[in-house]
Backbone as XML, in Angstrom:
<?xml version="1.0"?>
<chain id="A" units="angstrom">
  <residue number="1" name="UNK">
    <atom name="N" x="14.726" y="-1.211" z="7.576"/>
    <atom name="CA" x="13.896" y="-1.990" z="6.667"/>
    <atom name="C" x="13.709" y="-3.388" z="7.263"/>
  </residue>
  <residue number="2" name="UNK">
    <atom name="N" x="12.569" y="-3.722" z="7.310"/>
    <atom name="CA" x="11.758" y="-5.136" z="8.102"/>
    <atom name="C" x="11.881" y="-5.964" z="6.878"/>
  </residue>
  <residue number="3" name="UNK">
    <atom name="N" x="12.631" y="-7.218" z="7.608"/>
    <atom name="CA" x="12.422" y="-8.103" z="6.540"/>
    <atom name="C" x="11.485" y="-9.710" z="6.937"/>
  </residue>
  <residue number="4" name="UNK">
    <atom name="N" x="11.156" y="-10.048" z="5.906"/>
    <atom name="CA" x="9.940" y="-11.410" z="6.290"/>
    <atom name="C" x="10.954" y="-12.526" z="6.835"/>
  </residue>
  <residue number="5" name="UNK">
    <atom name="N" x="10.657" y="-13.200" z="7.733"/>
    <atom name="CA" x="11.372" y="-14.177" z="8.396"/>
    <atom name="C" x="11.104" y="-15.502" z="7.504"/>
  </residue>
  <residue number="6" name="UNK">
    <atom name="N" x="9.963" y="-15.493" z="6.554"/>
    <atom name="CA" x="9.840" y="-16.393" z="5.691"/>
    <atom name="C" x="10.655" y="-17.049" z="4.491"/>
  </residue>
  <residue number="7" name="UNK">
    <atom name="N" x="11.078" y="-15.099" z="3.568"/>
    <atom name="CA" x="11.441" y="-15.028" z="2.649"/>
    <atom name="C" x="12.972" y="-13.804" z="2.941"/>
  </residue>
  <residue number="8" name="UNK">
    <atom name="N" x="13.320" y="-13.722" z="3.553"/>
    <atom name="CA" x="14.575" y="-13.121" z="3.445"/>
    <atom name="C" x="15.215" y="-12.347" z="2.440"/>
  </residue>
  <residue number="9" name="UNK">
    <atom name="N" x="15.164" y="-11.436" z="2.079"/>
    <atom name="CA" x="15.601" y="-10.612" z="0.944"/>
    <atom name="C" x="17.184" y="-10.327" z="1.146"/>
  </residue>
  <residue number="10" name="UNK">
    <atom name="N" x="17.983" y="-10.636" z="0.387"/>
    <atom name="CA" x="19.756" y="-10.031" z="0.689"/>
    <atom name="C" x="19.721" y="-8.734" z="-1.110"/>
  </residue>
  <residue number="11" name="UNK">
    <atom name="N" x="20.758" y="-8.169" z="-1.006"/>
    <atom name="CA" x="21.616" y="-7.588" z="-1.806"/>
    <atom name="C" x="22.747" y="-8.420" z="-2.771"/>
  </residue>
  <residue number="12" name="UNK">
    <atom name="N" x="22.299" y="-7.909" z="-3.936"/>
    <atom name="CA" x="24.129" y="-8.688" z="-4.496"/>
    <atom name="C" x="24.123" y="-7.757" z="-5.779"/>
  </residue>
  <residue number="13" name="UNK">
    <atom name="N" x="25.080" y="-7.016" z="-5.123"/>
    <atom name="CA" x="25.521" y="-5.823" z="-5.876"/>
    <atom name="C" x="24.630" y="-5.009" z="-6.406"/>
  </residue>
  <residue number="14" name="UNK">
    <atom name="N" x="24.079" y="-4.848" z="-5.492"/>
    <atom name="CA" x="22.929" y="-3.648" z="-5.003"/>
    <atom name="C" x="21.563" y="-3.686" z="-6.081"/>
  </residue>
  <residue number="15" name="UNK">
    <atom name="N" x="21.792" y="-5.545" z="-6.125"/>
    <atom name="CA" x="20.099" y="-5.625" z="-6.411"/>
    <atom name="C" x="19.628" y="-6.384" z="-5.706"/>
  </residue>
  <residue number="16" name="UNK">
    <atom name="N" x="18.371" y="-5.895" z="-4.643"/>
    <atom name="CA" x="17.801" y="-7.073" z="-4.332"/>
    <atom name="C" x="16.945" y="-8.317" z="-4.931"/>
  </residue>
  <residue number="17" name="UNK">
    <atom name="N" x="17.229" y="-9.006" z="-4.094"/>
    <atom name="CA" x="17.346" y="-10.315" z="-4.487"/>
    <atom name="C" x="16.249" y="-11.480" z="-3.066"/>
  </residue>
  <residue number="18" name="UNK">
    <atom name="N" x="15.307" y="-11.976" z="-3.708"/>
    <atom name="CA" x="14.854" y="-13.136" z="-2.565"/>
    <atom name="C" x="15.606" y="-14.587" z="-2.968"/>
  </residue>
  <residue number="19" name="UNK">
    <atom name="N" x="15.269" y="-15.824" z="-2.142"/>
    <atom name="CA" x="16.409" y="-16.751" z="-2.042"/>
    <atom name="C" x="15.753" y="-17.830" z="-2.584"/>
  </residue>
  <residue number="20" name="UNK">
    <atom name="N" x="16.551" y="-18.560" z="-3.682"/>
    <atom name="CA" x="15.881" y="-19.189" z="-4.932"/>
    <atom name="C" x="15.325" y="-20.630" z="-3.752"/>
  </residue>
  <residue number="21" name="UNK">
    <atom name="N" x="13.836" y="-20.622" z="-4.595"/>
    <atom name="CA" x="13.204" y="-21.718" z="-3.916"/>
    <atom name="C" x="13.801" y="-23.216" z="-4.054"/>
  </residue>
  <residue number="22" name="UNK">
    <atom name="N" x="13.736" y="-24.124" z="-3.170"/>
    <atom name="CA" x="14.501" y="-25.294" z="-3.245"/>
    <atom name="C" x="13.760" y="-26.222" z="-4.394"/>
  </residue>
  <residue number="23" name="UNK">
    <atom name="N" x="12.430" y="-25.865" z="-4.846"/>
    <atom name="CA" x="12.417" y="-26.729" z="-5.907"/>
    <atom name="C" x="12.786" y="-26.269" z="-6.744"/>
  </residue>
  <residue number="24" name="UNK">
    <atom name="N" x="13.038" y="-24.712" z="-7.293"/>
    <atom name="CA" x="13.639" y="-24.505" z="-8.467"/>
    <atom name="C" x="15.046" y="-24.779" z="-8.507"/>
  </residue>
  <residue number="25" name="UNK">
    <atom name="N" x="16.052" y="-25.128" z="-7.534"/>
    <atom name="CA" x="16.803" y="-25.346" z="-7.247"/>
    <atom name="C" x="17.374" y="-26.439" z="-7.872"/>
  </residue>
  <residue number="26" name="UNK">
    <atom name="N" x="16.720" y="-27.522" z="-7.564"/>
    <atom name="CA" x="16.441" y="-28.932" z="-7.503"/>
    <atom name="C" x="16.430" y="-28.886" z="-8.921"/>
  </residue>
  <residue number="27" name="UNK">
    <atom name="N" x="15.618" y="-28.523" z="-9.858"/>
    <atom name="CA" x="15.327" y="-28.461" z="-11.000"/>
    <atom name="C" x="16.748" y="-28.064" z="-11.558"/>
  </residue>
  <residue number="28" name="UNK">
    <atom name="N" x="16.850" y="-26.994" z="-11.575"/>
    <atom name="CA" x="18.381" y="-26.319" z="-12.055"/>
    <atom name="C" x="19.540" y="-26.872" z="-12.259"/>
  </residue>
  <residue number="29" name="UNK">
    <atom name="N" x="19.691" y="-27.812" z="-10.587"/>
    <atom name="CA" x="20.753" y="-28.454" z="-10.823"/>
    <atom name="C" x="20.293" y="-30.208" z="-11.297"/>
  </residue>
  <residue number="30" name="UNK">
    <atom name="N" x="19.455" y="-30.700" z="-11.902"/>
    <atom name="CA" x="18.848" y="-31.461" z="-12.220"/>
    <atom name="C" x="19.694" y="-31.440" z="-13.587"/>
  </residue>
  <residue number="31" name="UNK">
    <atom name="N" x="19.123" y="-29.832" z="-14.636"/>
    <atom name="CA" x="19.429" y="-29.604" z="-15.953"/>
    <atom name="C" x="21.022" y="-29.230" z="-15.955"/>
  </residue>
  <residue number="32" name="UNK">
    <atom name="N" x="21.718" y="-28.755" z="-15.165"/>
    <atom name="CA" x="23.308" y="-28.923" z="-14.840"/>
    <atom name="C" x="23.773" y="-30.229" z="-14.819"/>
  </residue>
  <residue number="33" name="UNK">
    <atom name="N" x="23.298" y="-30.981" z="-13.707"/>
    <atom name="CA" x="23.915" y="-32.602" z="-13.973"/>
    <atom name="C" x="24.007" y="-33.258" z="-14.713"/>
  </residue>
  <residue number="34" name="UNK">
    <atom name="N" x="22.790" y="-33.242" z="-15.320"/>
    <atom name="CA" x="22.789" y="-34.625" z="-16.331"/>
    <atom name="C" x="23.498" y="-34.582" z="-17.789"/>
  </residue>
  <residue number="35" name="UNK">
    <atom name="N" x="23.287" y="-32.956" z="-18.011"/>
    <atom name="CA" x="24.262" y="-33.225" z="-19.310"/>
    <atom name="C" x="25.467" y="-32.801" z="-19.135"/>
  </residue>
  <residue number="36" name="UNK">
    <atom name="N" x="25.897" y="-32.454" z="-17.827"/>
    <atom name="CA" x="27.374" y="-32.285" z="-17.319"/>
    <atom name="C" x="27.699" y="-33.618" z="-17.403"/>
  </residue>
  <residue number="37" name="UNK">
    <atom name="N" x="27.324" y="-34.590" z="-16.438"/>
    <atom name="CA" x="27.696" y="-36.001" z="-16.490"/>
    <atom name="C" x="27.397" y="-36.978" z="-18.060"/>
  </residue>
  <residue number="38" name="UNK">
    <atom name="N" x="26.757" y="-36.522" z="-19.119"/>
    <atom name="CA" x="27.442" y="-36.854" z="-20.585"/>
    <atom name="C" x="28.298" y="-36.172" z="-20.899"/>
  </residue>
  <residue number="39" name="UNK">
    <atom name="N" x="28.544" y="-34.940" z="-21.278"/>
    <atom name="CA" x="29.734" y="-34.471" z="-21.293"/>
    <atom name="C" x="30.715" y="-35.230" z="-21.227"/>
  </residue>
  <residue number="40" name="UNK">
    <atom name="N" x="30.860" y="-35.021" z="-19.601"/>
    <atom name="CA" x="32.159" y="-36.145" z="-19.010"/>
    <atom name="C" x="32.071" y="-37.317" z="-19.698"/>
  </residue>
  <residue number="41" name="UNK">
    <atom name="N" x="31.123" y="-38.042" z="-19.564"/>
    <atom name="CA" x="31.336" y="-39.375" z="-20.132"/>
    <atom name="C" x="31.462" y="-39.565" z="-21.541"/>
  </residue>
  <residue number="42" name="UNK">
    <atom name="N" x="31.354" y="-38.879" z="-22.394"/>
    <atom name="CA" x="31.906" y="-38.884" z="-23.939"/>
    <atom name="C" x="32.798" y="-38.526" z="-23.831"/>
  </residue>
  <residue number="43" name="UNK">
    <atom name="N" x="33.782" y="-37.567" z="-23.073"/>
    <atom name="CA" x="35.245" y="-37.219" z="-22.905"/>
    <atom name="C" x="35.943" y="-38.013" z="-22.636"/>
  </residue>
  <residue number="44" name="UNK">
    <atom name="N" x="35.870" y="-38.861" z="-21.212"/>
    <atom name="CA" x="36.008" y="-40.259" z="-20.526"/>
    <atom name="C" x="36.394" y="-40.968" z="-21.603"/>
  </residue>
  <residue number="45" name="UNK">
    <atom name="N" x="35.419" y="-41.646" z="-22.718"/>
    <atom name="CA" x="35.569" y="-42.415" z="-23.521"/>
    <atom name="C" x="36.268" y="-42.221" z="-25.005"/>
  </residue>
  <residue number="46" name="UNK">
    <atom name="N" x="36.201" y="-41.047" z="-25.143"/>
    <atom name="CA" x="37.372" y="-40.621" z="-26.219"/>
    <atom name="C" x="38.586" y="-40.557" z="-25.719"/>
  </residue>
  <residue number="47" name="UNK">
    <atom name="N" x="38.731" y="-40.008" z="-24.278"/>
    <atom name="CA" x="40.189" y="-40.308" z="-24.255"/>
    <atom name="C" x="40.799" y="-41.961" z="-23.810"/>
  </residue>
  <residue number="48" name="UNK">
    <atom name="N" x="39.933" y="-42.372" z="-23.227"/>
    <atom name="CA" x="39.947" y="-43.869" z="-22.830"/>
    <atom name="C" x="40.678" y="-44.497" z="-24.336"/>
  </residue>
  <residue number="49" name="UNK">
    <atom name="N" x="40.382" y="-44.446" z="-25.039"/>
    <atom name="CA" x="40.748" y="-44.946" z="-26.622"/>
    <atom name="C" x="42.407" y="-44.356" z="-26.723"/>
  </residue>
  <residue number="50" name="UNK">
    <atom name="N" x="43.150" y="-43.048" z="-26.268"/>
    <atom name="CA" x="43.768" y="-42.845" z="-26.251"/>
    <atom name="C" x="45.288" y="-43.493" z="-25.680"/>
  </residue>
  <residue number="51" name="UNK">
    <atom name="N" x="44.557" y="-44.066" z="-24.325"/>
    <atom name="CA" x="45.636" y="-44.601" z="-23.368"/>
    <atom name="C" x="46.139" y="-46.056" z="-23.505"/>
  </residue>
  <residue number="52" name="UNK">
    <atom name="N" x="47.689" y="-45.950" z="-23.680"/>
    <atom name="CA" x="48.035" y="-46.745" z="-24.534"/>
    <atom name="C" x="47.694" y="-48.156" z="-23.381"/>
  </residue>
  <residue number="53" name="UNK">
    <atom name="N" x="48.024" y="-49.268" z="-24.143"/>
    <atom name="CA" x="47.592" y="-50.404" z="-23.791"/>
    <atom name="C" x="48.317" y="-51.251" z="-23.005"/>
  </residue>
  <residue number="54" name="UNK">
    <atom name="N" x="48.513" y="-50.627" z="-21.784"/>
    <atom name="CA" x="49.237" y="-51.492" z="-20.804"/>
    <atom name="C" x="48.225" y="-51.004" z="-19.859"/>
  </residue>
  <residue number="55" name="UNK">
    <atom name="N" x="48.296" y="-52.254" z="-19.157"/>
    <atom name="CA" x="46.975" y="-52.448" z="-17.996"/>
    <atom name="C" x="47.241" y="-51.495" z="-17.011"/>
  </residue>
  <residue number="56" name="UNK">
    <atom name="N" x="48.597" y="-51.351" z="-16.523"/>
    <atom name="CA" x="48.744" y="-50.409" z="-15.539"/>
    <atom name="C" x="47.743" y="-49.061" z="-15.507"/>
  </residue>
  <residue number="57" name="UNK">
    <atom name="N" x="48.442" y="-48.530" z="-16.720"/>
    <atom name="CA" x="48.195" y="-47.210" z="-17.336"/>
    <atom name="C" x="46.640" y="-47.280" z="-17.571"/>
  </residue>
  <residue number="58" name="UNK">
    <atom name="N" x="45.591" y="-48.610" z="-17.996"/>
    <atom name="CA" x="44.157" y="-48.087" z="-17.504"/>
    <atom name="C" x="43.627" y="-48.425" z="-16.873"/>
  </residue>
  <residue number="59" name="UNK">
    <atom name="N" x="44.378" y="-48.835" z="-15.883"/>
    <atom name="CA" x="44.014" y="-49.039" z="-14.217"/>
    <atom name="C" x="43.542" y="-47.734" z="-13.569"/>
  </residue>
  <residue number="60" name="UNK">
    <atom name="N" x="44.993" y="-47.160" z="-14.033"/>
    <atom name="CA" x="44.788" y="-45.717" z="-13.115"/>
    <atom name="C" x="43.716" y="-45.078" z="-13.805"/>
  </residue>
  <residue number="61" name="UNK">
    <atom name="N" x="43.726" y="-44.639" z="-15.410"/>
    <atom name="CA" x="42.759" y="-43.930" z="-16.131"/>
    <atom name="C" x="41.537" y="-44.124" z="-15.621"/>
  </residue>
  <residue number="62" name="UNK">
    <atom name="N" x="41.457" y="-45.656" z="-15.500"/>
    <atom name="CA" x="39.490" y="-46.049" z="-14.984"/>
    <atom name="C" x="39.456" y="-45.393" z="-13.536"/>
  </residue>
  <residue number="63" name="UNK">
    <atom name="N" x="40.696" y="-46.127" z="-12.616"/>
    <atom name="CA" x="40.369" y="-45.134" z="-11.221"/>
    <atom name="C" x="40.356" y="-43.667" z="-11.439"/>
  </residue>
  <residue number="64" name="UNK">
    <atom name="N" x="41.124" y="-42.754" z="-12.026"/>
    <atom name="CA" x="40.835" y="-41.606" z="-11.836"/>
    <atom name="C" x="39.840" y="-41.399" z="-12.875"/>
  </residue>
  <residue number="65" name="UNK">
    <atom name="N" x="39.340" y="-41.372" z="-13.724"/>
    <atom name="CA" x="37.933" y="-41.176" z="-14.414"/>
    <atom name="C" x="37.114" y="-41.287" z="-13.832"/>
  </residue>
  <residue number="66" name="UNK">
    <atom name="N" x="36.637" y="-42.517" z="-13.234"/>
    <atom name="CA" x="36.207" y="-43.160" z="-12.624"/>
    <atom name="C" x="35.495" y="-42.232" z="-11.250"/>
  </residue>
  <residue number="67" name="UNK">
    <atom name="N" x="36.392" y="-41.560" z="-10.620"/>
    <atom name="CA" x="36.136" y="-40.986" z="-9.651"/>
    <atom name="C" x="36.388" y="-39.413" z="-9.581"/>
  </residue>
  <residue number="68" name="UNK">
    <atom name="N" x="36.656" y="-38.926" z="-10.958"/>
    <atom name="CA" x="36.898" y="-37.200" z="-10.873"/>
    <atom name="C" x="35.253" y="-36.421" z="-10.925"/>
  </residue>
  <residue number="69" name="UNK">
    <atom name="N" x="34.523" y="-37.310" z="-11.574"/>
    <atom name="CA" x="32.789" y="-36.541" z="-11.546"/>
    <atom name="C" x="32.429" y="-36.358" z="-10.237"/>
  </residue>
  <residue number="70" name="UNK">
    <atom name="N" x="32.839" y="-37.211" z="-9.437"/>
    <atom name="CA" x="32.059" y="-36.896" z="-8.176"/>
    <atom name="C" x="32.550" y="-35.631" z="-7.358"/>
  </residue>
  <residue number="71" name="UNK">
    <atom name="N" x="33.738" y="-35.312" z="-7.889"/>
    <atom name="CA" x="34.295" y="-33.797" z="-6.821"/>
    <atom name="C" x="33.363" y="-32.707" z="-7.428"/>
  </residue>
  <residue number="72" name="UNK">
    <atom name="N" x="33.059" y="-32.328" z="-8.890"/>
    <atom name="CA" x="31.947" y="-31.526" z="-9.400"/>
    <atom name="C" x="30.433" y="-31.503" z="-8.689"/>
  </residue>
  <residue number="73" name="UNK">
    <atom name="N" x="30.236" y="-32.802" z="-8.826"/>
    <atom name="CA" x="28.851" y="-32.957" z="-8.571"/>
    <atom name="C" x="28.435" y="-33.227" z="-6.764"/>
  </residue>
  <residue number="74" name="UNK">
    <atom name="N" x="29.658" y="-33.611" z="-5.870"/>
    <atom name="CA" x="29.682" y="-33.154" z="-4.811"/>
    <atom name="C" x="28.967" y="-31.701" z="-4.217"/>
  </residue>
  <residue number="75" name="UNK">
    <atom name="N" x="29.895" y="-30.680" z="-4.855"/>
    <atom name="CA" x="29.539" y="-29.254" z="-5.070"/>
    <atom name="C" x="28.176" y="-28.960" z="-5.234"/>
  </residue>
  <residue number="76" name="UNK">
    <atom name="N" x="27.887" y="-29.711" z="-6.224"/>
    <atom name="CA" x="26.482" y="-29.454" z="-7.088"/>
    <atom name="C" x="25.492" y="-29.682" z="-6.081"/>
  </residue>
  <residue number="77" name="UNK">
    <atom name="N" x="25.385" y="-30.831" z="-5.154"/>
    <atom name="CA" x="24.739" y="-31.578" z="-4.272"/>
    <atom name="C" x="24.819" y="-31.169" z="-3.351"/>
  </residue>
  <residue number="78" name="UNK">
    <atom name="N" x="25.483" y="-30.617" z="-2.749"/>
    <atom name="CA" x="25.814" y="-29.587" z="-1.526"/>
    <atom name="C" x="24.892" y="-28.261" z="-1.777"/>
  </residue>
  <residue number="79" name="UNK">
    <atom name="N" x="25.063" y="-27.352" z="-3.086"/>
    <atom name="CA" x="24.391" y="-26.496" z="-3.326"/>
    <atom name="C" x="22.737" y="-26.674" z="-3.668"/>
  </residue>
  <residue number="80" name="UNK">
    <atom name="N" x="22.743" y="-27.704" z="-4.205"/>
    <atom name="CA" x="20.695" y="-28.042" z="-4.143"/>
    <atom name="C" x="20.477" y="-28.112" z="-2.764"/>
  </residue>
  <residue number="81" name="UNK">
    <atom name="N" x="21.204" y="-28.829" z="-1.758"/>
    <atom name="CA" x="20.462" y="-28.964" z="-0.828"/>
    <atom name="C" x="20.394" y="-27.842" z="0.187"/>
  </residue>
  <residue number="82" name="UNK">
    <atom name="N" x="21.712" y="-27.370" z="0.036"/>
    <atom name="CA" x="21.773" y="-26.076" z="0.751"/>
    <atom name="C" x="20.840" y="-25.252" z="0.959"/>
  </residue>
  <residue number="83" name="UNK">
    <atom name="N" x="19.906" y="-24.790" z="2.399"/>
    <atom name="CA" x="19.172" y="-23.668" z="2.278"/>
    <atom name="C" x="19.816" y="-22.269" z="1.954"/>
  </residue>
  <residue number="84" name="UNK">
    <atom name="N" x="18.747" y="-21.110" z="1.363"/>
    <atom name="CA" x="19.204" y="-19.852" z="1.651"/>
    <atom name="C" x="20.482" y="-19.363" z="3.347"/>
  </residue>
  <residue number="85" name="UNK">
    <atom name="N" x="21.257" y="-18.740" z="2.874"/>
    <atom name="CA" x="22.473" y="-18.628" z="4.066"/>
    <atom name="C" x="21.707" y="-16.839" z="4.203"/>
  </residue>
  <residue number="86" name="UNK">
    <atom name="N" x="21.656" y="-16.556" z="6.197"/>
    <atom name="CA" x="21.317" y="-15.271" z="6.289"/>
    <atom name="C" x="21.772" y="-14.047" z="5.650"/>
  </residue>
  <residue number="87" name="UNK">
    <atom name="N" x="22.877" y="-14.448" z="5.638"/>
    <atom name="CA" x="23.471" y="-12.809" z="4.847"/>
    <atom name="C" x="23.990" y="-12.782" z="3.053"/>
  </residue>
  <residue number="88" name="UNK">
    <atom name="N" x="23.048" y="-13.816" z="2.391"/>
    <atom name="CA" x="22.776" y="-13.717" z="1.151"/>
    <atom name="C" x="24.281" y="-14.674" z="0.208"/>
  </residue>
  <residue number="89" name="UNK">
    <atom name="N" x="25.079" y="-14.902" z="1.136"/>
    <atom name="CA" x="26.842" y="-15.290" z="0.288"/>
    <atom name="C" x="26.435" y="-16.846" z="0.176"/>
  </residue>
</chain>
């Protein structure tokens, strides 16, 4: 079976499948981010209220809050930009 060098067809679990276009892509993870990143940030801030009141303790909270969205959305950003991979994984 000949496949288009354009559009690449793979299998995934024995349905074929062509390889999602990068603007729908783009889009997708557009509607993933943004209300992933409220999410987080209403969580962020309810528990922020939680941590008791010594500076130490929301030192660290702001640094690690602060910087746990970006390991998600790393991922996320990697995968929009990512082209189709030859053997469909």
């Amino acid at each position: 079976m000949a496949q288009s060098a354009q559009t690449p067809a793979y299998s995934y679990y024995g349905i074929s499948m062509s390889p999602m276009p990068p603007r729908f892509k783009k889009l997708l993870g557009l509607f993933i981010l943004l209300p992933g990143i409220a999410v987080y940030l209403t969580a962020a801030m309810i528990l922020a209220d939680r941590v008791p009141d010594i500076w130490l303790l929301k030192l660290v909270y702001f640094l690690v809050a602060g910087l746990a969205w970006a390991f998600p959305a790393r991922y996320l950003m990697g995968w929009i930009s990512a082209g189709p991979s030859r053997n469909g994984k």
